[in-house]
N, C-alpha and C positions, 0 to 999 in steps of 0.2 A: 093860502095853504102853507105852511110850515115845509121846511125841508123836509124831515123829515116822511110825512104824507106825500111830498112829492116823488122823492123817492120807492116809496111802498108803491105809489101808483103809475110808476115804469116799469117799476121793477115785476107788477101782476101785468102791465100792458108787454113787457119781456118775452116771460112765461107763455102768454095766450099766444102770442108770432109765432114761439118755438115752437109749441103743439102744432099750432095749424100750420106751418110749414113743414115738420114733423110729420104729420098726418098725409101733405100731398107729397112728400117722398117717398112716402108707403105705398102707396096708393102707384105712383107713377113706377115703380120699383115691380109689385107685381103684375103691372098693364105692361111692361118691357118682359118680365120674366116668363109670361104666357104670350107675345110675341114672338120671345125667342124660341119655345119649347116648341112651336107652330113651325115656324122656320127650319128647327132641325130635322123636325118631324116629317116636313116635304121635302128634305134634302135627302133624307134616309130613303122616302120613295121614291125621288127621283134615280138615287143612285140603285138603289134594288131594280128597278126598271130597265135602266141600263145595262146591267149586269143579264138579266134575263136576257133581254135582245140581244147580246155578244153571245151567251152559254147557246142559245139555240132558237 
């Protein structure tokens, strides 16, 4: 293989890493970001809860 070609074919094995690691940062990005909205979510009720039971 010619430099060249060598080059061309890291440089497209490069690219393909970058997507697919690309791809599970997405991915891990919105499984963290509907973890957290979950989280907030029962923290909002817990504290709503709370607040009930001190009001009355």
């Amino acid at each position: 293989m010619e430099l060249g070609e060598v080059a061309r074919h890291r440089g497209a094995e490069f690219a393909d890493t970058a997507r697919r690691r690309g791809a599970e940062l997405d991915e891990s990005a919105k499984v963290r970001s509907v973890e957290l909205a979950d989280a907030v979510k029962e923290r909002g009720q817990d504290v709503a809860e709370n607040t009930r039971r001190r009001r009355g």
